[in-house]
C-alpha positions as CSV (number, residue, x, y, z in Angstrom):
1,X,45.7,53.1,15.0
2,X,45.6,56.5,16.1
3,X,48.0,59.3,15.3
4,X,48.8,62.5,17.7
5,X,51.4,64.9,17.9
6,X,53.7,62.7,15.4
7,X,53.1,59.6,17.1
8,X,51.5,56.6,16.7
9,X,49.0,54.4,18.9
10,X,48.7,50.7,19.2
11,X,47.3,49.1,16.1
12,X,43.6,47.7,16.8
13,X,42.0,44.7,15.2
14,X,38.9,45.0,13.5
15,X,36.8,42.0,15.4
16,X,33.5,43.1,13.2
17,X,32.4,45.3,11.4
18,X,29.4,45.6,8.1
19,X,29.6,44.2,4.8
20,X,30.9,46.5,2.4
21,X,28.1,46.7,-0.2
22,X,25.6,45.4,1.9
23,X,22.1,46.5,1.7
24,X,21.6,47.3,5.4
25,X,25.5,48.5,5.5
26,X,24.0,52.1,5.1
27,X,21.7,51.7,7.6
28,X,23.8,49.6,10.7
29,X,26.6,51.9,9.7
30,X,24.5,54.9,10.5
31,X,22.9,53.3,13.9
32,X,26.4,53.4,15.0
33,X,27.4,56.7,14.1
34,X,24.5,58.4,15.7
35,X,25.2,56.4,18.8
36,X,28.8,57.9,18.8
37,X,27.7,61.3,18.3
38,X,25.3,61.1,21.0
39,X,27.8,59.5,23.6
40,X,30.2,62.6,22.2
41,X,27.8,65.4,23.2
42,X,26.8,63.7,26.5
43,X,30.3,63.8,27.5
44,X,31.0,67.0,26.8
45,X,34.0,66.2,24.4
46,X,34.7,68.6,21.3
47,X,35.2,72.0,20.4
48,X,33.2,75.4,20.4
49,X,33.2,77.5,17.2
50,X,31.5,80.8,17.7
51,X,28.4,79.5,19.0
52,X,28.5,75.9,17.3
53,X,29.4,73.2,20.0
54,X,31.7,70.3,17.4
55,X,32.6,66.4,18.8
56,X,33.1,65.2,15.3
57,X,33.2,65.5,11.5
58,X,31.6,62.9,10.0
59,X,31.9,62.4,5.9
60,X,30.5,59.0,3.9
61,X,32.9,56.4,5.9
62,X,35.2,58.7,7.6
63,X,35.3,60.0,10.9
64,X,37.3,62.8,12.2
65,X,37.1,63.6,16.5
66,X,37.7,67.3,17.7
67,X,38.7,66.2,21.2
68,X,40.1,68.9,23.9
């Protein structure tokens, strides 16, 4: 679920998802990823830092969206 501004979203159900573990985890899990950042830029989604254009933070498994 999603939090904002104290409140918080429907909870979603995880219909898939890659094995934890898994040797091509890394690999599918990074597929995806890139996808998402890619859709992010193309729609224009994120925030602009000096010169630096940000959509997301993206650390091992967690993902954080800078959405304005």
């Amino acid at each position: 679920m999603v939090r904002w501004i104290g409140k918080l979203g429907t909870a979603l159900s995880i219909l898939c998802s890659v094995r934890q573990g898994g040797v091509l985890s890394p690999s599918l899990s990074a597929i995806y990823v890139n996808d998402l950042i890619s859709s992010l830029r193309q729609c224009g989604y994120g925030e602009n830092i000096g010169n630096l254009f940000i959509s997301c933070v993206v650390y091992a498994n967690d993902i954080v969206l800078l959405l304005m």
